[in-house]
C-alpha positions as CSV (number, residue, x, y, z in Angstrom):
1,X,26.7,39.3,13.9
2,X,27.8,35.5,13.9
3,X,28.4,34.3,17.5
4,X,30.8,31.8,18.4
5,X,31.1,29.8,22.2
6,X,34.5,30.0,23.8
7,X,35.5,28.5,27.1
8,X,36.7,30.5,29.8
9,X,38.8,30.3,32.5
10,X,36.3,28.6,34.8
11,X,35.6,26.4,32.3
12,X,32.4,27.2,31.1
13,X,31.1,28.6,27.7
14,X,30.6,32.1,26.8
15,X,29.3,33.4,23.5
16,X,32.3,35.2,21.5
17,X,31.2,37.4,18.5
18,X,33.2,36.9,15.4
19,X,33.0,38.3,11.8
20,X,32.7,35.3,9.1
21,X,32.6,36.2,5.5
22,X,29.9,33.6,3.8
23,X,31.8,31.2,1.3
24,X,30.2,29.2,-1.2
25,X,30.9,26.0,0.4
26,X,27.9,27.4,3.0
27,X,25.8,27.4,-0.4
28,X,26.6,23.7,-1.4
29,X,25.7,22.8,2.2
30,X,21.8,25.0,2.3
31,X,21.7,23.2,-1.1
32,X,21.7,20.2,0.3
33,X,19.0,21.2,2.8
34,X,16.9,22.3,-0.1
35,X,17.2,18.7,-1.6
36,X,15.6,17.3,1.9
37,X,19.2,15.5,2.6
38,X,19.3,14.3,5.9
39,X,22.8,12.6,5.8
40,X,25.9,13.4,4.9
41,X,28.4,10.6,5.0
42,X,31.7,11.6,5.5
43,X,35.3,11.3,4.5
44,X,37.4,14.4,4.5
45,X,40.4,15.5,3.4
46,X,42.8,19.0,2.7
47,X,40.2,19.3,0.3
48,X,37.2,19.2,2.2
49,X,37.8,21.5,5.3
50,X,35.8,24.5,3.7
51,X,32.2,22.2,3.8
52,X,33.7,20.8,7.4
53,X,34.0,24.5,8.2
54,X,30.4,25.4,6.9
55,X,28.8,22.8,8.7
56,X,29.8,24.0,11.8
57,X,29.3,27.3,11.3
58,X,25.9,27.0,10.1
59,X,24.9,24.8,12.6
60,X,26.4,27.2,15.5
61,X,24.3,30.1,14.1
62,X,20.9,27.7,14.2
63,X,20.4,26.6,10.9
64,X,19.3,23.2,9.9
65,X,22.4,20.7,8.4
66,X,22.5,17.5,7.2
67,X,23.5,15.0,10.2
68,X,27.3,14.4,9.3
69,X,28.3,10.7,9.5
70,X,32.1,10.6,9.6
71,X,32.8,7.5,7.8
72,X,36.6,6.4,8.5
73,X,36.5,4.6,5.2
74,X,34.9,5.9,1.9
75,X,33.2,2.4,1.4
76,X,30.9,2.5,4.3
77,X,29.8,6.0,3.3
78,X,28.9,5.2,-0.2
79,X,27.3,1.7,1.0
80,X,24.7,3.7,4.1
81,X,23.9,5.7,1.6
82,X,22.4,3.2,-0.5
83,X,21.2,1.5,2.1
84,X,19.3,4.4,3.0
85,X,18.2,5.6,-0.2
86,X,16.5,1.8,-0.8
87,X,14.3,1.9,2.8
88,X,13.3,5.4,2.2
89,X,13.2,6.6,-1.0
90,X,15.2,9.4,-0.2
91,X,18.3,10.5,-1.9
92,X,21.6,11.2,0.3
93,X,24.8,12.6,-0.2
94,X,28.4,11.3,0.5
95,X,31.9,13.4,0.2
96,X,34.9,12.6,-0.3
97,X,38.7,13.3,-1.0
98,X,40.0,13.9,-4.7
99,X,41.1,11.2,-6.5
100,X,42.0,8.7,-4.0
101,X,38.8,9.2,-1.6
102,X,37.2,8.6,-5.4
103,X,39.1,5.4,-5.5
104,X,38.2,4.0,-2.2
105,X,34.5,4.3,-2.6
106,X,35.4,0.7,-4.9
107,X,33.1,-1.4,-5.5
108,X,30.2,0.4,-4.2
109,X,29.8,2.8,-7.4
110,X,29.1,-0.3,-8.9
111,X,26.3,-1.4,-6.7
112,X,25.1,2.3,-6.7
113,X,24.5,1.9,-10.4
114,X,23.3,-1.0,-10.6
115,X,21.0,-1.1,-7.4
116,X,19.6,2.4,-9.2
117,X,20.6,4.1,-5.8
118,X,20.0,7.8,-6.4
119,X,22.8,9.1,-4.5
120,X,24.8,12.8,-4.7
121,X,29.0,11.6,-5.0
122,X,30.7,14.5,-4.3
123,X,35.0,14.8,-4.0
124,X,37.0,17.8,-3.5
125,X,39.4,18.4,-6.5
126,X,43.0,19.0,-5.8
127,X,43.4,23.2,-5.8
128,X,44.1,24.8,-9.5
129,X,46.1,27.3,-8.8
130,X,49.4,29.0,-6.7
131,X,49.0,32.0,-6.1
132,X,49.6,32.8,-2.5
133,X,46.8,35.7,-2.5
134,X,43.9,33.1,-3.4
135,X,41.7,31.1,-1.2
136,X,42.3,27.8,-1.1
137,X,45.6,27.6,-3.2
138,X,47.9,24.7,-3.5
139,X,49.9,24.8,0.0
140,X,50.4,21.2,0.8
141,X,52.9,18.6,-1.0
142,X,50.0,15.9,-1.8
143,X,48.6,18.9,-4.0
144,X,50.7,17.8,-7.1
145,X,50.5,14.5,-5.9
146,X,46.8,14.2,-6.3
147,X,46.3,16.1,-9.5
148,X,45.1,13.3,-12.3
149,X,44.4,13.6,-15.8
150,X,40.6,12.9,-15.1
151,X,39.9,12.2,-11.8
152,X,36.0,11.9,-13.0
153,X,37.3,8.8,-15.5
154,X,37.3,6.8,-12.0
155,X,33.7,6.9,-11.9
156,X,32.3,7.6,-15.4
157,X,31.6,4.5,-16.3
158,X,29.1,4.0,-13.4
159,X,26.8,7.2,-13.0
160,X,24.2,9.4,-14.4
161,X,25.7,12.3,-14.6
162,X,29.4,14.3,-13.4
163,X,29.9,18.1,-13.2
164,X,32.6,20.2,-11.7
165,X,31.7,23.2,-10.2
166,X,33.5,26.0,-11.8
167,X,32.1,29.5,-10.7
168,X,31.2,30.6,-7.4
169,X,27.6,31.6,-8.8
170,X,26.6,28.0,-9.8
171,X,26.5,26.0,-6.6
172,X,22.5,26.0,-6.1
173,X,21.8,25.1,-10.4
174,X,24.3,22.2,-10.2
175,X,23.2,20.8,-7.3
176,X,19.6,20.8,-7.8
177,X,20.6,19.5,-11.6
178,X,22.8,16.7,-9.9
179,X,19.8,15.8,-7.7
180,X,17.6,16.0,-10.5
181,X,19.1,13.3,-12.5
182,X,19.7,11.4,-9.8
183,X,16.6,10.8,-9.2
184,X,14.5,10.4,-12.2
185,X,14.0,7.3,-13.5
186,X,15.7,5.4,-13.6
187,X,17.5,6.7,-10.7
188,X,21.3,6.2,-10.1
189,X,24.8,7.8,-8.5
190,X,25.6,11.2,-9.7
191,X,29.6,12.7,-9.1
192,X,30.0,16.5,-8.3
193,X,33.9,18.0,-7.9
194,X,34.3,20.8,-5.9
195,X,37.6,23.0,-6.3
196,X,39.0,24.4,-2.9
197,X,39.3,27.8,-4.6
198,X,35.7,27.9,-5.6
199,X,34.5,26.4,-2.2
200,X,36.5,29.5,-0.2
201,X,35.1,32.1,-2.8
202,X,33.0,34.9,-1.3
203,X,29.1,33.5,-1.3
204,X,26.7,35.2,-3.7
205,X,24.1,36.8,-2.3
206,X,21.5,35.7,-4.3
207,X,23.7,32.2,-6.6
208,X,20.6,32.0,-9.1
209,X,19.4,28.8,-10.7
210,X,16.6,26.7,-9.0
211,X,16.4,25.0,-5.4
212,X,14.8,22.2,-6.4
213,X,14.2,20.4,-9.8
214,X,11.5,17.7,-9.7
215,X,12.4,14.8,-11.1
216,X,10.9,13.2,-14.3
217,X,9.0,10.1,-13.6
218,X,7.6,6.9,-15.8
219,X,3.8,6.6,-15.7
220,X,2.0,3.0,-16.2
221,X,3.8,2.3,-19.8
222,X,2.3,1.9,-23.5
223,X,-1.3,1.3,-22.6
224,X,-1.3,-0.7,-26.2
225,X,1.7,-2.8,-25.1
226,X,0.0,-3.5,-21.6
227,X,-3.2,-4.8,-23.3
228,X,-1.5,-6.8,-25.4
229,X,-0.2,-8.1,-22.2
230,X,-3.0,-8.8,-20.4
231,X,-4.6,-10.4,-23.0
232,X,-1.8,-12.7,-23.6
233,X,-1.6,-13.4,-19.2
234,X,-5.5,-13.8,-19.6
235,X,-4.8,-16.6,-22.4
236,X,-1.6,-18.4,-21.3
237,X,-1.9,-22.1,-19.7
238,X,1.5,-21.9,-18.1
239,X,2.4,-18.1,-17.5
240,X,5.7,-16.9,-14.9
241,X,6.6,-13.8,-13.7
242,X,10.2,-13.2,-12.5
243,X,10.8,-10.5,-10.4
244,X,13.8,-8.8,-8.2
245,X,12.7,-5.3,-7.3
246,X,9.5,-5.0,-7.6
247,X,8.6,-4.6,-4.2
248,X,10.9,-1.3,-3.9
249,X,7.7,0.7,-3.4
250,X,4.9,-0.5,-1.9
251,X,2.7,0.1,-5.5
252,X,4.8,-2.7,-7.1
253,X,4.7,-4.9,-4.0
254,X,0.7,-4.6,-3.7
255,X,0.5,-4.9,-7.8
256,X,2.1,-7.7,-8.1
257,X,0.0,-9.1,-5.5
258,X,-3.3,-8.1,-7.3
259,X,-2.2,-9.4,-10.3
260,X,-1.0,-12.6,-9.0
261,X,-4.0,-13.0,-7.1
262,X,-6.4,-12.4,-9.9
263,X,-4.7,-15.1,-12.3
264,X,-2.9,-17.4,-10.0
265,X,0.3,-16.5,-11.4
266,X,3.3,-18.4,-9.8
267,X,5.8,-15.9,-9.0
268,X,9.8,-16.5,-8.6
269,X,10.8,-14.0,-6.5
270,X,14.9,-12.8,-6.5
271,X,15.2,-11.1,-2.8
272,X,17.0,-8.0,-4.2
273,X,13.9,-6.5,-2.4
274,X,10.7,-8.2,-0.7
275,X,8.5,-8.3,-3.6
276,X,5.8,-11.4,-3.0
277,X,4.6,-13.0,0.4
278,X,6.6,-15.7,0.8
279,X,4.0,-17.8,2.6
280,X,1.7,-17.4,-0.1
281,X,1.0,-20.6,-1.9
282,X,1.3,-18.3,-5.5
283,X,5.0,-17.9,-3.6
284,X,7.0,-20.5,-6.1
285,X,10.7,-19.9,-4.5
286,X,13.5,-18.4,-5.6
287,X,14.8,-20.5,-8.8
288,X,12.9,-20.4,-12.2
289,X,14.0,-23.8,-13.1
290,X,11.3,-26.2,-13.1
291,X,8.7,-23.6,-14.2
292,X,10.2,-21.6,-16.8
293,X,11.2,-24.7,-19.5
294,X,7.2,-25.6,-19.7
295,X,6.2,-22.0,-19.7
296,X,4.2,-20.5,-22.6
297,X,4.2,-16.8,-21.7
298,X,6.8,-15.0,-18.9
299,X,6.6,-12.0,-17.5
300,X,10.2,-10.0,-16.3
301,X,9.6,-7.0,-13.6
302,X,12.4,-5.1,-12.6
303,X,14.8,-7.7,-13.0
304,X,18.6,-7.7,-14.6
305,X,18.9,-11.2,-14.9
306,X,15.7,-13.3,-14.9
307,X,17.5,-16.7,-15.9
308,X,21.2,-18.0,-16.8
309,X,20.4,-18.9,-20.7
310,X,23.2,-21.5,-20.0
311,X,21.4,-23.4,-17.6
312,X,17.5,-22.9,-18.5
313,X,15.1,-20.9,-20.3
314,X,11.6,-20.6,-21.7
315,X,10.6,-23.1,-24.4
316,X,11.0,-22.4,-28.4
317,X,7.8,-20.4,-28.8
318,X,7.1,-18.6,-25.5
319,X,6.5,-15.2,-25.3
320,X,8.8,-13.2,-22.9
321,X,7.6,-9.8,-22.2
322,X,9.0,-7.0,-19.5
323,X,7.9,-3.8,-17.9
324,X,11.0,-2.2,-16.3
325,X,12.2,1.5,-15.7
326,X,15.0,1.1,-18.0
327,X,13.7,-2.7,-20.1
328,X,16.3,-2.5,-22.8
329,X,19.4,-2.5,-20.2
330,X,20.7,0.6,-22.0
331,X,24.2,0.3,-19.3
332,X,24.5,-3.0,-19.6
333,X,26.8,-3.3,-23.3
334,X,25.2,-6.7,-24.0
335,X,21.6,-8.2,-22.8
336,X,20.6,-11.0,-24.8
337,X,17.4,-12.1,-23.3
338,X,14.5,-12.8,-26.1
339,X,11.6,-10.1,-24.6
340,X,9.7,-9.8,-27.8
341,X,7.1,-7.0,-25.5
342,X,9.4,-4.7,-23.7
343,X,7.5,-1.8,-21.8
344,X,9.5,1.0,-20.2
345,X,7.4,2.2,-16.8
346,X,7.0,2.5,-13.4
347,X,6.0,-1.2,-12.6
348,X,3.9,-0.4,-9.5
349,X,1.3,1.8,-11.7
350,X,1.7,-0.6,-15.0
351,X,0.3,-3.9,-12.5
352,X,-2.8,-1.5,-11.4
353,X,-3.1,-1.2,-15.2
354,X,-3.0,-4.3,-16.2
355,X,-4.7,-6.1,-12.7
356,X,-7.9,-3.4,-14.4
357,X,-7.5,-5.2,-17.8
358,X,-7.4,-8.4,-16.8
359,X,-10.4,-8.3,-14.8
360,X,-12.2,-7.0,-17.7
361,X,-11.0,-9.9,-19.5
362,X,-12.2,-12.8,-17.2
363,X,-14.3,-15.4,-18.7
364,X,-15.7,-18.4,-16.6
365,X,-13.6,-20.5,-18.7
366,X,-10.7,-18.3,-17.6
367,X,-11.8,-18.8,-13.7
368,X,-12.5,-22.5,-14.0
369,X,-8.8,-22.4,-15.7
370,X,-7.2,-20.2,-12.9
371,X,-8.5,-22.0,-9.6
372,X,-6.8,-25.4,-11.4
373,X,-3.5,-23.6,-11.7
374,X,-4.0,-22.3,-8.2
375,X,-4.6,-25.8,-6.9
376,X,-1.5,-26.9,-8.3
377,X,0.8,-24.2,-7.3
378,X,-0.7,-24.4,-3.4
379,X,0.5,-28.3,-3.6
380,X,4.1,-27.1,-5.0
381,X,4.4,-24.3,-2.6
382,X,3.4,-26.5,0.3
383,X,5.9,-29.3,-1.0
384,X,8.7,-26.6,-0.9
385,X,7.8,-25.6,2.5
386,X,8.0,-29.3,3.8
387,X,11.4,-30.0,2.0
388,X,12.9,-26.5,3.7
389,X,11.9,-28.4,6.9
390,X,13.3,-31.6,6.3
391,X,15.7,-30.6,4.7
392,X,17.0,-28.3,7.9
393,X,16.1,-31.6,10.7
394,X,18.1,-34.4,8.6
395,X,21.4,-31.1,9.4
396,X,20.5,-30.1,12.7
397,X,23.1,-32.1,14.2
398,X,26.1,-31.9,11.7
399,X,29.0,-30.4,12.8
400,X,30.5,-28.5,11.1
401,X,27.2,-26.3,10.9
402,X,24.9,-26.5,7.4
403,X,23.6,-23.4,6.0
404,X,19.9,-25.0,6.0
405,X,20.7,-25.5,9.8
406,X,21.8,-21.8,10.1
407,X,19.0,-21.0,7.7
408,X,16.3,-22.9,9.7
409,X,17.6,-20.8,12.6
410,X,17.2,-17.8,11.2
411,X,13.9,-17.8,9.9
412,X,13.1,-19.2,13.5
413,X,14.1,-15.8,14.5
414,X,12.4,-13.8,11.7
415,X,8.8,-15.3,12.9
416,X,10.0,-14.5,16.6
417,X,10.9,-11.2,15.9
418,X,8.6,-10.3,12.7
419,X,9.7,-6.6,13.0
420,X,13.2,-7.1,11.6
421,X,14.9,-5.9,8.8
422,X,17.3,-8.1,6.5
423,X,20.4,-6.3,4.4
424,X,21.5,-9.5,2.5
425,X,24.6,-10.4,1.3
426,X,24.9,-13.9,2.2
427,X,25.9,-14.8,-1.6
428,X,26.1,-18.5,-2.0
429,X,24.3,-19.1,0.7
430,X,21.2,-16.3,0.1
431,X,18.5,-18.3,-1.9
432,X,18.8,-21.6,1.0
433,X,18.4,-18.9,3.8
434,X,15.8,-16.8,1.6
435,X,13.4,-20.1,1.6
436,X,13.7,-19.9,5.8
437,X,12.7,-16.5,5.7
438,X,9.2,-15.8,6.0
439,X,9.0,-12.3,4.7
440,X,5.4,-11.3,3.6
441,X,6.0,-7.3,4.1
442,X,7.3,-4.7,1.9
443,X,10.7,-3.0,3.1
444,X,12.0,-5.7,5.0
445,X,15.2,-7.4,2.7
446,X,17.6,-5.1,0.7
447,X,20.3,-6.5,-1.6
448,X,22.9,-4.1,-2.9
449,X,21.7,-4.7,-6.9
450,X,25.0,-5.3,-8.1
451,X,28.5,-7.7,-7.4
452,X,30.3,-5.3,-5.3
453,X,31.0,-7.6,-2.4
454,X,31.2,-5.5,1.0
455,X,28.0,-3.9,0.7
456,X,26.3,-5.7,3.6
457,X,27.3,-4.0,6.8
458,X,27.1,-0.6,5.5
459,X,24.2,-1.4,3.3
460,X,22.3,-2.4,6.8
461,X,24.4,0.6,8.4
462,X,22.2,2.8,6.6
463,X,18.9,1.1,6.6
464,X,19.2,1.1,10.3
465,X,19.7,5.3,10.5
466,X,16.1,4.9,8.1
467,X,14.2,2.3,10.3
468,X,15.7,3.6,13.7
469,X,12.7,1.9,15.2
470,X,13.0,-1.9,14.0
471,X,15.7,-4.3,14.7
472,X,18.3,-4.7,11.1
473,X,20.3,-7.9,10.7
474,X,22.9,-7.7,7.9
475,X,23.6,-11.6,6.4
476,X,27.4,-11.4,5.4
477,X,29.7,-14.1,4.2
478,X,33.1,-14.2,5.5
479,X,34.4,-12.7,2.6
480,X,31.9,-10.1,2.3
481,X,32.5,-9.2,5.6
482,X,36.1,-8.4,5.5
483,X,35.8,-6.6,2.0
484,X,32.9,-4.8,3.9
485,X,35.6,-2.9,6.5
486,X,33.9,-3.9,9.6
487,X,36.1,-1.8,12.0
488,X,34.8,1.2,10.2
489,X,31.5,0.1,9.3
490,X,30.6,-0.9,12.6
491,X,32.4,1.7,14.4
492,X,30.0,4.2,12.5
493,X,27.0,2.7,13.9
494,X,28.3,2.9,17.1
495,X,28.8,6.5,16.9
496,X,25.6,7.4,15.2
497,X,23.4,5.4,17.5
498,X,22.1,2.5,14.7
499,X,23.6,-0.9,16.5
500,X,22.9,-3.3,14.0
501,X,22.9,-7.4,14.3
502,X,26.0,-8.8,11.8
503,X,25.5,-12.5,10.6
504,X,28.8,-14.4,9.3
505,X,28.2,-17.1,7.1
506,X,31.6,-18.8,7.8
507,X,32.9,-21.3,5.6
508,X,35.6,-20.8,5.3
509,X,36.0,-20.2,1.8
510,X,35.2,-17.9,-1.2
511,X,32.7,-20.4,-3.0
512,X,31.6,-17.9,-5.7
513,X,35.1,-19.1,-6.9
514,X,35.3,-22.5,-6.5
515,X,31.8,-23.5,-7.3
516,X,32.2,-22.0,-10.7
517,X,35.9,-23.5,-11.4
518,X,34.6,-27.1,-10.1
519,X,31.2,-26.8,-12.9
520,X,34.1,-25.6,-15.5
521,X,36.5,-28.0,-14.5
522,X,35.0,-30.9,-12.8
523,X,37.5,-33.7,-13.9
524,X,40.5,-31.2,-13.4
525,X,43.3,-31.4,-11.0
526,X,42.1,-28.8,-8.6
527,X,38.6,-31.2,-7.8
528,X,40.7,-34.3,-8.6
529,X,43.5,-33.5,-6.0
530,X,41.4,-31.5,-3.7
531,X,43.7,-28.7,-4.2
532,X,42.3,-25.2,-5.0
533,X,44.6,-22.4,-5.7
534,X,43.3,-19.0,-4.1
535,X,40.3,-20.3,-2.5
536,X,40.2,-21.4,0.9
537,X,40.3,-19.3,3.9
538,X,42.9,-20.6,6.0
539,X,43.7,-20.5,9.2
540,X,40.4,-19.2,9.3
541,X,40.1,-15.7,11.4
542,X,38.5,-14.8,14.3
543,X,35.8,-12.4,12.9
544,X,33.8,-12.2,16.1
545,X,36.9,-10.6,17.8
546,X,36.5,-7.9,15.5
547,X,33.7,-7.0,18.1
548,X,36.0,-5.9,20.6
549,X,37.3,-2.8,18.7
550,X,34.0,-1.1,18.8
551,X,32.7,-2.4,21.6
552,X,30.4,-4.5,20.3
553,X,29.4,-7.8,21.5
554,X,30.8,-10.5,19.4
555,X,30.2,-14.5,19.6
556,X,31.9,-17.2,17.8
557,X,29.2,-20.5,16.9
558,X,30.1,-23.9,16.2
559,X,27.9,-26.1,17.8
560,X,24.4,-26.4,15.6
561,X,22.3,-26.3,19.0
562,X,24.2,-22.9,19.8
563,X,22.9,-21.0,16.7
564,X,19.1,-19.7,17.6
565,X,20.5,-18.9,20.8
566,X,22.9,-17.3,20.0
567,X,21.2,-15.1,17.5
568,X,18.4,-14.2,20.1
569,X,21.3,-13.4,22.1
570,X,22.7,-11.1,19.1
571,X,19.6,-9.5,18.7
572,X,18.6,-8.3,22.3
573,X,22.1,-6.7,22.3
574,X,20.6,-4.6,19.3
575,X,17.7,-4.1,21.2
576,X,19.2,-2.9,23.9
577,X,21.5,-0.5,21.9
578,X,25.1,-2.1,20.9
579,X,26.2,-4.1,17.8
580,X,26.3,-7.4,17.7
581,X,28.2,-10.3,15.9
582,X,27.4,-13.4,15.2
583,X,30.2,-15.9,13.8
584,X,28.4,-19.0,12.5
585,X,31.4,-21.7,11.4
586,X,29.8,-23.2,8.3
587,X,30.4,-27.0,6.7
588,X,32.6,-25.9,3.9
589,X,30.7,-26.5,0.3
C-alpha cells in the first residue's frame, strides 16, 4: 500500500498509509523516464495539477522522476531545454498551460525549430466536458475562457509533429511516437495536449504501444555525390567551406578537421556551435567576404545561411555543393542559394567519407598545390589575429567602452579560464567578440539557431544543468536580456543549483534595427537628423540591479580598465556557487 509522511504533533514525520488509485497522468510521467528525460521544465497551471500530483506521488513511493525545474515563465523552460538538448544530445521535456502557457513559450518555438532542438512541448488542454461525476471536469471560470478553436495552430507552424492524447490507453505509444520524431533527423520541437479528463482517468494496467522508438538516423550521404565531391575539392585552386553546426557532435568537429587538414581548406566558421579551432591558421574568421567572390568550388555544412546574396557570393561558374541533414531547407518557404550538389546526411560521417576519398586522390601535384594554399592561409590567419589585437589597444582607453575592448577582455578570460562554456547571444556584437575567443574544443559556444531574441540566459540556464562541472557565461545584449526574462531565468538557476556568469553588452540601443534602416536609408532624415524613431534605449536601465532580486551578484562597468576585472570577479562568484552579472556600458554604434 502507498505510504505517505505526515507531521505530527511533535513535529516530526511519520509514515501515513493512504489508498491512491493510479491515473494516467503517472503513465505520461514513467513514459518520460523510459525516454531517458532527466528534466522537466515547468510551468503549471488548473490544467496541470494531475502530472504535479503524479510527480510527487511517484517520487514518495521511490521511483525515479524527471528533476522538475519550476520555470516562473514559459520562456525560460522552453529556452533550458534547448540549451540542454545542444550540450548533450539529449532530448527534454517542458509543460505548460493551455493556450496561453502555449503563447508564452514566444519566440523560443522558433529557435527550437530552427536550432533542430529535439524537445517534447507538452500543454494541458482546457477540460472537454461538465459533468460533475467526471474527473477533471470544467470547475473553474478560465475553463471557457481558455478554450480556442486550435490551440495547436499556436505552434504548428514550427514543429515536427502535434498529437492530443485522447484515450486513457495511449499515453506510452504517443509519447514514445512524439520522442521518436523528435529526434530523428533532422531533429526538432514536437507539441503533445493532454486533456484533464484523460490525465485523471484510471491508469491501464498494461497502456500497450512501445517504450521506446529508436529514432531514424542519416548515414554518410550518396556515396556517388560524395565522390563527385571529393574529386571536385581534390581539383579546386580556390575551394571554401562555410559552416555553422558542424561541430554539434564531436564526428563533425573532428571531420571537418581531417578534411581541412588534408587539403588546406580555409574554413569560415558561423559560432552557432564550435565547429573549427580557432587558432588554427586553416581558421579564416567568421565573414566569407574576401574569400568567397574568388572561389571556384564551396562547400556548405550544416548551415542556413552561408552568405547574404545581397552583399557577396561565389563567382559566375563556381560550384556550390552541401551536405546537411535536411540540404534542401524543406521549412524554410524560399531558399535561393545556387547548390548545384546537395547531399542529405549526417555530416560528421559524410567528412570521414570524403577525408577517405580524398586521400586516395592525392597526387604530388595536389600536395605541392596544397602546402602553397596553406602558406597563404597561415599568413591571412596570422594577419587577422594581429588586427584583433590592434584593433582592441588603439580602444582600450575609449570611454564609453568599445566592443573590441570588451571583446579583447573576454577572450582574455577564455584563455585564463579555458574550461568555460559560451551561450551566445551577443547579436551585433557576436562575430567582433567571436574573433577574441579562442575556442579550439567541441561543446564549448551554443547559439540558439534561430532569431528569437531572449534565448541567451535560459539557453546557458540549461547548458549549465548539462556541464554542472564547467563554468557557463551567457553573452546577452541589452535587449536580449530583457526579452530573456532575467528575474525568472536567473531565479531558476538559483533554485536548481546552475549559477551562471551573464554578460550585457550595453549599448544602449537595439542596433539590429538601426543598422539596417541607416544601410536602407543612409541619406534619410533619421541618419541626417540623428533622430531614430524606436531605437534607442533611453534612460538606459540599471540591468545589474536586476541581481539583487535573486540574489545574485551584480556589477555595473563603465570604465575600459574595470572590464577583465570585473569579469574575473563575475566568474569566481560562479565558481563559488551564485550568479553573476556583468553590465558592460558599450560606445553606442
Amino acid at each position: 500500500m502507498p505510504k505517505t509522511e505526515t507531521t505530527n504533533a511533535s513535529g516530526n514525520t511519520a509514515a501515513a498509509s493512504v489508498t491512491t488509485p493510479a491515473e494516467v497522468a503517472e503513465i505520461y510521467v514513467r513514459s518520460l523516464v523510459d525516454q531517458g528525460v532527466e528534466y522537466l521544465f515547468l510551468n503549471p497551471g488548473t490544467d496541470t495539477f494531475p502530472i504535479q500530483e503524479a510527480l510527487s506521488k511517484l517520487e514518495q513511493q521511490g521511483e525515479r522522476v524527471p528533476r522538475t525545474v519550476l520555470c516562473i515563465f514559459e520562456l525560460v523552460a522552453l529556452a533550458a531545454a534547448h540549451g540542454y538538448y545542444a550540450a548533450t544530445g539529449r532530448p527534454q521535456a517542458v509543460l505548460v498551460h493551455v493556450d496561453v502557457g502555449t503563447q508564452n513559450l514566444g519566440g523560443m518555438v522558433h529557435n527550437a525549430q530552427r536550432g533542430r532542438a529535439a524537445v517534447l512541448i507538452s500543454a494541458g488542454r482546457t477540460p472537454y466536458t461538465i459533468d460533475a461525476g467526471q474527473r477533471g471536469t470544467r470547475d473553474t471560470y478560465i475553463h471557457w475562457l481558455q478554450e480556442q478553436f486550435d490551440q495547436h495552430g499556436i505552434v504548428r507552424n514550427y514543429v515536427k509533429w502535434e498529437y492530443e492524447l485522447r484515450r486513457p490507453d495511449q499515453m506510452r505509444e504517443v509519447v514514445a511516437r512524439a520522442f521518436q520524431i523528435a529526434t530523428s533527423d533532422p531533429p526538432g520541437p514536437v507539441y503533445l495536449t493532454l486533456p484533464r479528463e484523460v490525465l485523471m482517468a484510471p491508469a491501464v494496467s498494461d497502456p500497450g504501444g512501445p517504450r521506446v522508438a529508436p529514432p531514424a538516423r542519416l548515414g554518410a550521404g550518396d556515396p556517388d555525390a560524395l565522390r563527385d565531391i571529393a574529386e571536385r575539392l581534390v581539383r579546386a585552386d580556390r575551394p571554401l567551406v562555410l559552416t555553422s553546426t558542424t561541430g554539434r557532435t564531436r564526428e563533425g568537429f573532428d571531420g571537418l578537421l581531417r578534411l581541412a587538414e588534408l587539403l588546406a581548406l580555409p574554413v569560415v566558421d558561423f559560432r552557432t556551435r564550435a565547429n573549427f579551432p580557432a587558432t588554427n591558421p586553416l581558421h579564416q574568421g567568421f565573414r566569407p567576404e574576401g574569400l568567397i567572390e574568388s572561389a571556384d568550388l564551396v562547400l556548405v555544412l550544416d548551415h542556413d545561411v552561408p552568405y547574404i546574396p545581397t552583399r557577396t557570393g561565389p563567382p559566375p561558374g563556381a560550384v556550390v555543393a552541401e551536405i546537411d541533414l535536411d540540404p534542401v531547407k524543406e521549412r524554410i518557404p524560399l531558399w535561393n542559394f545556387p547548390v548545384a550538389l546537395p547531399v542529405r546526411a549526417d555530416t560528421g560521417r559524410a567528412l570521414d567519407y570524403l577525408a577517405d576519398r580524398v586521400g586516395e586522390l592525392m597526387t604530388d601535384d595536389t600536395r605541392a598545390r596544397v602546402e602553397a594554399r596553406r602558406a597563404a592561409l597561415s599568413a591571412r590567419h596570422l594577419e587577422r589575429r594581429s588586427a584583433r589585437r590592434r584593433a582592441a589597444t588603439a580602444q582600450q582607453a575609449d570611454r564609453p567602452i568599445a566592443v573590441e575592448w570588451l571583446a579583447h577582455c573576454l577572450g582574455a578570460l577564455q584563455r585564463e579560464a579555458p574550461d568555460c562554456v559560451f551561450a551566445d547571444e551577443s547579436l551585433t556584437s557576436n562575430t567582433t567578440i567571436w574573433e577574441h575567443l579562442d575556442i579550439d574544443r567541441p561543446q564549448t559556444i551554443f547559439g540558439s539557431g534561430g532569431s528569437g531574441l531572449g534565448w541567451g540566459i535560459g539557453g546557458a540556464f540549461g547548458v549549465k544543468l548539462a556541464m554542472p562541472d564547467r563554468p557557463v557565461v551567457a553573452l546577452v545584449g541589452d535587449g536580449s536580456f530583457v526579452f530573456g526574462e532575467p528575474l525568472a531565468a536567473l531565479w531558476a538557476c538559483r533554485m536548481s543549483g546552475a549559477p551562471i556568469l551573464v554578460v550585457i553588452c550595453n549599448n544602449g540601443v537595439y542596433n539590429a534595427t538601426k543598422g539596417p534602416l541607416s544601410q536602407a536609408y543612409p541619406d534619410g532624415y533619421s541618419v541626417r537628423g540623428n533622430r531614430f524613431v524606436g531605437v534607442h534605449l533611453q534612460p538606459g536601465l540599471r540591468l545589474d540591479l536586476v541581481a539583487q532580486a535573486v540574489e545574485a551578484a551584480g556589477e555595473r562597468v563603465e570604465d575600459p580598465a574595470d572590464v577583465l576585472p570585473a569579469l574575473r570577479r563575475g566568474l569566481e562568484h560562479v565558481r563559488n556557487g551564485r550568479s553573476a552579472i556583468v553590465d558592460v556600458i558599450l560606445a553606442r554604434p
